[in-house]
N, C-alpha and C positions, 0 to 999 in steps of 0.2 A: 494296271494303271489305277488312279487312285478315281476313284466314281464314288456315287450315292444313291441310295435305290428310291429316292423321291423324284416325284416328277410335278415338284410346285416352284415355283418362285416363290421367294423369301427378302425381302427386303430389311436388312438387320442393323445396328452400329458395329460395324468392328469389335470393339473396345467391348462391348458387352459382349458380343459373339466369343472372343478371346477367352474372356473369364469365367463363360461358361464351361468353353471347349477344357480348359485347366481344371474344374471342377470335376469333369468326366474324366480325370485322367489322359486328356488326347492333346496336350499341349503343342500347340503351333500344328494343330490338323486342321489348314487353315481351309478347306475344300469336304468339309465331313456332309455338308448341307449343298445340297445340289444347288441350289443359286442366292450368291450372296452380291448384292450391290452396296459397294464400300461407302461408306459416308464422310461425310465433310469432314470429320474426325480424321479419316484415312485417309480420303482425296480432294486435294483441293482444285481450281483451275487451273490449269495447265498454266497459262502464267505466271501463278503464283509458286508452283510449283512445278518443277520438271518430271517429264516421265521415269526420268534415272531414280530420282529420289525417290518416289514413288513406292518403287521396288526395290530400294538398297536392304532393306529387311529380310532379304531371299538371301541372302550370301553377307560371307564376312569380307570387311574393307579390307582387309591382308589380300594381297595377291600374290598365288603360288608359285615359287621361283621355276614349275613348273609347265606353269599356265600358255603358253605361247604354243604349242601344238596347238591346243582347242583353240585359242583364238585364229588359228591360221584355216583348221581345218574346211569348217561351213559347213559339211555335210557330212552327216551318222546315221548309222542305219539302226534302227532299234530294232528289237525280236523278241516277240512274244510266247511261249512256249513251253508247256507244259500238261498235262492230265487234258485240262481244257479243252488242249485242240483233240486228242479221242473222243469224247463227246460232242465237238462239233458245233455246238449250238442248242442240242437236243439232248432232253431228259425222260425219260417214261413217256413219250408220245409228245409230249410239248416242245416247242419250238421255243427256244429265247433269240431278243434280238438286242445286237447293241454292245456287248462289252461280254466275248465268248467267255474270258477268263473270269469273269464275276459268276459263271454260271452256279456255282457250289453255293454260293453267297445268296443269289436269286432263287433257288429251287429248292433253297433250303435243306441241300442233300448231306443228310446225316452224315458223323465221319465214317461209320460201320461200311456204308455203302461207299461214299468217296473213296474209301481205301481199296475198296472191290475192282476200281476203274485203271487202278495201276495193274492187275493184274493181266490186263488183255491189254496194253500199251504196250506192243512195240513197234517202234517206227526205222525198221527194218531200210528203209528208201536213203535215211538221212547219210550226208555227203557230207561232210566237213569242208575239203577242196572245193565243191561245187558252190557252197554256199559265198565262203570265201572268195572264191575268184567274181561270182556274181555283185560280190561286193568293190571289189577292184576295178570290176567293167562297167559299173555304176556310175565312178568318181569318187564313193566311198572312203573315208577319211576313219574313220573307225566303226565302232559296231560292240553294240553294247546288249546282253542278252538276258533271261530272266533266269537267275539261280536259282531262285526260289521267290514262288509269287503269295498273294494271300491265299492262297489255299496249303500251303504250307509244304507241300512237294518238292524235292532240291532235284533236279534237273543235273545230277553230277554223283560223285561219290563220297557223300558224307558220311564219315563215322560218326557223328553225335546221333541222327536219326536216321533208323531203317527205313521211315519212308522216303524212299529217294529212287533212282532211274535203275542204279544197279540191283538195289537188296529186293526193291517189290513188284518188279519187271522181270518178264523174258527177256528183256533187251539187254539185260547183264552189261551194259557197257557204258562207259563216261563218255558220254560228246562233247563234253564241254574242254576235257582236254585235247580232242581232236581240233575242236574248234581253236581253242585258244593257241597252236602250232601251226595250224591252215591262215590266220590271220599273220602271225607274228613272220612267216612266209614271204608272206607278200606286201610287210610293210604297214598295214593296216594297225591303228590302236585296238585294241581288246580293252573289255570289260564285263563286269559283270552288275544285274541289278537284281536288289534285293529289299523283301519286303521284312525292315527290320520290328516292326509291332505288331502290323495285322499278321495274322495265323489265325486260321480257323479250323487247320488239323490241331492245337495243342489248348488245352485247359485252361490255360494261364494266355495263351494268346489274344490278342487285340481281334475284337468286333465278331464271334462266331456267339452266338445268347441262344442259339436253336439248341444246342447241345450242352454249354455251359453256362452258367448264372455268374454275370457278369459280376456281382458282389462276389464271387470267392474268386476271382481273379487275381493274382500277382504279378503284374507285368513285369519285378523287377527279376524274379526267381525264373521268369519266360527267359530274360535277356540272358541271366549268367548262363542257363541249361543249355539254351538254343541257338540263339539269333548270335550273339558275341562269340561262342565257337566257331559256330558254323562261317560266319564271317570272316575266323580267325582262317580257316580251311580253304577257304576261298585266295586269302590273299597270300597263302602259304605256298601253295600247290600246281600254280598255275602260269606259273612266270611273272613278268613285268605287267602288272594293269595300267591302263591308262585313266579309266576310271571305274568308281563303285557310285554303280547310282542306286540311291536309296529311297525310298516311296513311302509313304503314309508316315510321318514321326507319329510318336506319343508314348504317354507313360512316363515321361522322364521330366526333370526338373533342367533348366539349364545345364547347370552343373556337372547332372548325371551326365550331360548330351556331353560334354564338354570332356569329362573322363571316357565315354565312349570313343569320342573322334580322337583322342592324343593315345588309347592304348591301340585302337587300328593303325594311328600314322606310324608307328614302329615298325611296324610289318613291310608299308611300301611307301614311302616318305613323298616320293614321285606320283604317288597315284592321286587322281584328283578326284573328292568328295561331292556328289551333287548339291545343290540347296536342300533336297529334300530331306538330308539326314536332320534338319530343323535346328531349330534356335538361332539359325542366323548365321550359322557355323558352316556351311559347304564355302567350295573353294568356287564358284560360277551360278547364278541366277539361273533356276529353269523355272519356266512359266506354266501357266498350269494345262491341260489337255489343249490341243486344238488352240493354240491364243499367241496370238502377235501382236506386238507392243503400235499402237501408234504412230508414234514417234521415235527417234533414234535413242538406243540406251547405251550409256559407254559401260564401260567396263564388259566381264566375259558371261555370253548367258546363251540362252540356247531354249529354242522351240518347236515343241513334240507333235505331232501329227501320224494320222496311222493312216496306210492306203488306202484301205476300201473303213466301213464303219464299226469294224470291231480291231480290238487289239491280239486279244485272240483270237485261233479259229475258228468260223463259222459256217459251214458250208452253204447254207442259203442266202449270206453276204456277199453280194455283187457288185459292190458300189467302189470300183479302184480307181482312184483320179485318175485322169489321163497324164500322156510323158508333158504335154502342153499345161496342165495345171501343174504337177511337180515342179518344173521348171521355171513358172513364174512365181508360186512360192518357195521359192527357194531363193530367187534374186529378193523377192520382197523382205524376205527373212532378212539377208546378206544387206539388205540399203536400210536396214535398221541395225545394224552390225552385230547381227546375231547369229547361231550355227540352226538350222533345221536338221531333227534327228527326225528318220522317218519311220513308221514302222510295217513290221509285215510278220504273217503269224502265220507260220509252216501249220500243215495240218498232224493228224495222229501216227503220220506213216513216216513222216520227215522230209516233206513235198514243201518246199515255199511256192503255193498260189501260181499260176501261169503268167497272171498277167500281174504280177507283182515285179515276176522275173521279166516278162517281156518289156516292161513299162518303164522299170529302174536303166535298164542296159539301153532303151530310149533318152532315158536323161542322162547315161551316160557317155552316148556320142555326143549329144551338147554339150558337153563339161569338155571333151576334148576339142571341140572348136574356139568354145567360151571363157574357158575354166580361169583364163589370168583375170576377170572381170568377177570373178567371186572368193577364188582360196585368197587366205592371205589381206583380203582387203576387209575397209574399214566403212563403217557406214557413209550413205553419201550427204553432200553440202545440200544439194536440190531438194530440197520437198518435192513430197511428191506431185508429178503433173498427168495431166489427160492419158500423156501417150507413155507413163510406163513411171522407172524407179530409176535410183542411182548409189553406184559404188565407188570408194575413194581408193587410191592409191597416191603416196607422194608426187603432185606435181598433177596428176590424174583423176579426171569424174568418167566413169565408165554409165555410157548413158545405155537403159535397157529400155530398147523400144518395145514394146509391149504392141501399141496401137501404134502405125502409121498413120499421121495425118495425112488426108484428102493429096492437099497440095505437094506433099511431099518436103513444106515447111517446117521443122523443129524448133520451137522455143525453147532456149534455156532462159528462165528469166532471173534476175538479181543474181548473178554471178559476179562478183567484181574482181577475180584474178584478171589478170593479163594472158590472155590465150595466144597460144603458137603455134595449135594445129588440129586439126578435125580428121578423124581417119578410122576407117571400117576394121574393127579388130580382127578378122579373119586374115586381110589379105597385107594390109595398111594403104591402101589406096585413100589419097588425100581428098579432102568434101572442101567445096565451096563455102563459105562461111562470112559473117558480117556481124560486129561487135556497133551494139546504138546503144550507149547509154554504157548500164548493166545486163543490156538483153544480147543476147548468140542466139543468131539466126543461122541454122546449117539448112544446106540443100541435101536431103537426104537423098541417095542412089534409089533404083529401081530395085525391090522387094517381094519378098511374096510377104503381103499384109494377111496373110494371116499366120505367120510364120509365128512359134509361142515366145521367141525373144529372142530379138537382130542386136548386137550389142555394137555402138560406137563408142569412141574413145576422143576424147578432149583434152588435152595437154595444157598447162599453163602457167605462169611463172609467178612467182610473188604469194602471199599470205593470202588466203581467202579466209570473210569469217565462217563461224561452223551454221548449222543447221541454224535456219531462223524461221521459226513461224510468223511473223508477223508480214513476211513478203505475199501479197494477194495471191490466194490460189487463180490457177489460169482457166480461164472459160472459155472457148476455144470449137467454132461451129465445123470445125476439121475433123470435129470426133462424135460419133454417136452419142458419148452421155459423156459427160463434166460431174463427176460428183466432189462434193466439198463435205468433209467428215466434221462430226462435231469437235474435234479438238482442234480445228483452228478456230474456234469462238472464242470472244472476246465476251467477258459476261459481267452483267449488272445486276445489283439486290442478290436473291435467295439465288438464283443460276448459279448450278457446281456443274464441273466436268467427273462425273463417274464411271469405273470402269465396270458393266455387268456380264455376268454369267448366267447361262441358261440354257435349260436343253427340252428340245423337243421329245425325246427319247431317252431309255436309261443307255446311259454313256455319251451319248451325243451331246459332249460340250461345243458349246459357243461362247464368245464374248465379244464384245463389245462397246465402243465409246458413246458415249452417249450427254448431252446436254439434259440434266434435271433441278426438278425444285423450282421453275418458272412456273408461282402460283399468285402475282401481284403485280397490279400494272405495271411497278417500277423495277422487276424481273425483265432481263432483257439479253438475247443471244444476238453477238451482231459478227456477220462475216463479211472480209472485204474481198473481191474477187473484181479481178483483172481480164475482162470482154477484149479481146483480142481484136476483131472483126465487126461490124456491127451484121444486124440483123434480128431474127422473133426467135425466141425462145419459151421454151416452155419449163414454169421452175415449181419442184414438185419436193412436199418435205416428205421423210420416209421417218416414222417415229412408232411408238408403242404406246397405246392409249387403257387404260383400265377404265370399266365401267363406269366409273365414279368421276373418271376425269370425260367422259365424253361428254358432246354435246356443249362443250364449251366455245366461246367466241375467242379466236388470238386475230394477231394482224400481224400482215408482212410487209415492210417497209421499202422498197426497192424501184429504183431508177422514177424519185422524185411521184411514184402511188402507192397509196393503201390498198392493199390488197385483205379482205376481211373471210376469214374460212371459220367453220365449225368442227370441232377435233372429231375422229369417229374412233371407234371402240373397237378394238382388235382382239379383245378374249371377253369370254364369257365370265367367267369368276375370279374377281380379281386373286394374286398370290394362290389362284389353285390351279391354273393353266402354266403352260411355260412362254416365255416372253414374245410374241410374235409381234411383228410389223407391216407395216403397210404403206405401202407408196402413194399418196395423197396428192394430187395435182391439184396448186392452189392457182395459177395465174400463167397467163401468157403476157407476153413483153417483150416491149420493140427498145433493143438497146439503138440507138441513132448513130454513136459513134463507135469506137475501141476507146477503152479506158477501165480507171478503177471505178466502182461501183460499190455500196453499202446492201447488205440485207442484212435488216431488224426484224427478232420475230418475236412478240411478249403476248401476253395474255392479255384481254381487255377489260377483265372483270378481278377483283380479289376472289380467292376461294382454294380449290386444291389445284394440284400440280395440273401444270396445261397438257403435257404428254411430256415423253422420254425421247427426245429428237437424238435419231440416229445422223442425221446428214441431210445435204442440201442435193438436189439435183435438179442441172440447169442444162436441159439439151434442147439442142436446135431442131427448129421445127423446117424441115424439108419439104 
């Protein structure tokens, strides 16, 4: 995956960022710097700019006469796989953590010796069938795996270079044709991803400077030798692709990018290009590690996550979501109308992880109870609320209960279809239900609340409009915590909505929404929220403060008082730590009635930024 071995935060413009990255030769490597928060140049507030927009720079406006599987699918298994996972994690005694397949890159291990590790690589265990069918019992829709990653190792049987699985292995054999026959079997899309610039096994390839001197580099004389055969091998050899996902661009000018992608589309006219092959040219948006859009994006895009914290193998990596967190990001993915590609990184013998296998085939009995509430459908009308997401189908809001409320009451609030029926999508047993206003009130059935998502179905007749932000997020003492994200802010003076990146860890990305630039009394983030119930509340911001910014006065304006807080400081050096946060509880308050409500949060004084407000949260106090 494409990472960066800094562990600061970097706050930069785009637009300079850009023309650097062009100057280095690494054109649209928009991710080279471990955390960049976009500027008002790049993002504006969500109002004035939509999230789709945003992002239309990741993909070209042409949509592929292909395109309609991936938007159907929703879920892809990704596979990480190569040298990396024989090593493990581990080098001469050292442990790396975080991104096993960077390890060549982190440990700076020369090619002499990296070439050493193919030699005792074979993964004798690996199953083609096995894998495949684990992908089928999943809910698996395709499955895309690494040709060849930055270490420059092809994972198959290339003639352009001998280092590869057959010529520098005992393993003497191509899996990848195994694989790509065990998918095509059972129906599944195949593909293959490929790191078309970085190489750190080749002289001429992108980002290895341990071993060669980035001045005599030719990255164009890399592509004709290397990356452009071998790609050509790939798409020659292998049957029908569904797609080539491409990772790290650079080196090339538009143009070149552009003669690249039209001599590949010859090969398989059908196969679908990621955004990453760069310049704006893939046929579908993928976002960057670890990151899910806010808000609903239309058109076709898709969001990458790896099961435990590495993409490669790491055997001291124990961190694999549970079948309960898969499952809810997966619907979240899917109510932003997007595909989640997940991944999982077999070890050196050709083992995918136990609980990879055991966890996937968990989310894959939910897909077969659930699954018409995710393939196939399109983000949903509802913002999101307390008790979970939602997904559309014509005529259809498939609501994903996440949390059960207390009473067993469901708001849908500003709905204005005309509804015809409320019913449990497992059995279709009809719910009790009451249309006031715009608001659907269903009586939801007896549950197990903690089930990772009940999914009901709403029927309805007539036009609805699409996604609205401007409808009050719901506050609602039914549920442990009400959080309100910064992108439903409504904002005044210097106040932007940015999206950041940041990692605590090499590889551990995160991202972000975030309200910044509130550094003048007439800066001002205001959210409206809809108190359901009355009752005391306790409402607490959650934001990122730099040294420089703490210790400053803001105020919060809500249910008719000032509420006055001092910011506190969340890292030690500013831009030399990675971005943390902290839950600040500024006030308790008595809503009296149910109704809409304002909170206003500005600074009190002029000076620098007041903090980087992640979100609002307003939970009842018990």
């Amino acid at each position: 995956m494409l990472y960066c071995q800094y562990n600061f935060m970097i706050v930069l413009d785009w637009k300079i960022v850009s023309k650097t990255i062009i100057n280095m030769k690494l054109n649209y490597f928009r991710k080279t710097i471990l955390s960049i928060a976009l500027s008002s140049s790049a993002v504006a507030a969500v109002h004035a700019q939509t999230m789709d927009e945003m992002w239309d720079s990741r993909s070209s406006d042409k949509e592929h006469a292909n395109i309609q599987w991936f938007k159907d699918a929703k879920f892809g298994m990704f596979i990480h796989w190569g040298l990396y996972a024989k090593l493990a994690g581990e080098w001469k005694g050292k442990r790396y953590y975080g991104s096993g397949e960077w390890i060549m890159n982190q440990a700076r291990i020369p090619v002499a010796e990296y070439k050493g590790v193919a030699q005792t690589f074979n993964p004798v265990k690996f199953n083609a069938e096995d894998w495949a069918q684990l992908a089928k019992d999943a809910g698996i829709k395709y499955m895309v795996i690494t040709a060849k990653h930055h270490d420059g190792f092809a994972m198959y049987d290339s003639k352009v270079s001998d280092f590869d699985i057959v010529d520098a292995t005992p393993y003497k054999k191509d899996p990848m044709k195994a694989l790509a026959a065990a998918n095509a079997k059972r129906g599944v899309h195949f593909g293959f991803y490929y790191s078309q610039f970085q190489d750190w096994y080749e002289p001429n390839g992108g980002r290895n400077t341990w071993d060669f001197e980035e001045s005599k580099k030719d990255y164009q004389k890399y592509y004709k030798e290397k990356a452009i055969p071998q790609l050509k091998e790939l798409l020659t050899n292998y049957g029908p692709l569904g797609i080539v996902w491409f990772d790290t661009p650079g080196g090339m000018t538009k143009a070149q990018t552009q003669a690249f992608v039209d001599e590949l589309r010859v090969l398989q006219p059908k196969s679908l290009f990621s955004s990453r092959v760069g310049q704006g040219l893939g046929d579908y948006k993928d976002f960057g590690d670890s990151e899910v859009p806010a808000t609903p994006i239309k058109g076709p895009w898709e969001s990458i996550y790896t099961h435990n914290d590495s993409w490669g193998y790491i055997k001291h990596d124990m961190n694999f979501k549970t079948p309960a967190e898969i499952i809810r990001l997966l619907a979240n993915v899917a109510s932003k109308g997007g595909n989640l590609m997940l991944n999982v990184g077999p070890d050196g013998e050709g083992n995918i992880p136990e609980y990879s296998a055991k966890f996937l085939r968990e989310t894959g009995k939910w897909l077969n109870k659930y699954g018409e509430s995710i393939y196939s459908s399109t983000y949903g009308l509802i913002p999101a609320q307390p008790w979970g997401v939602s997904t559309s189908k014509p005529g259809k809001q498939y609501l994903h209960v996440l949390y059960r409320p207390e009473n067993g009451k469901l708001l849908v609030p500003g709905f204005k279809g005309k509804v015809s029926k409320v019913y449990t999508l497992t059995n279709q047993k009809n719910l009790v239900w009451k249309k006031t206003g715009d608001d659907v009130w269903i009586e939801l059935p007896e549950f197990d609340k903690d089930a990772a998502n009940t999914v009901f179905v709403m029927e309805y007749l007539g036009k609805v409009a699409d996604y609205d932000l401007s409808v009050p997020v719901t506050v609602s003492s039914q549920f442990k915590e009400n959080q309100v994200e910064a992108t439903f802010a409504k904002l005044k003076g210097n106040a932007k909505i940015n999206s950041l990146t940041y990692s605590h860890y090499y590889g551990d990305w995160k991202h972000t929404i975030c309200v910044t630039g509130m550094k003048d009394r007439t800066d001002e983030a205001e959210f409206s929220v809809r108190v359901t119930e009355p009752g005391d509340f306790k409402i607490t911001l959650e934001y990122s403060c730099s040294p420089e910014s703490a210790k400053q006065e803001g105020s919060m304006n809500v249910n008719n008082q000032e509420f006055l807080f001092r910011t506190l400081r969340t890292s030690e050096f500013d831009n030399k730590a990675p971005l943390p946060f902290i839950k600040h509880t500024i006030a308790t308050t008595t809503f009296a009635k149910a109704g809409v409500y304002q909170i206003n949060i500005k600074p009190l004084q002029n000076g620098v930024e007041l903090f980087k407000l992640k979100s609002v949260h307003i939970d009842p106090v018990k």
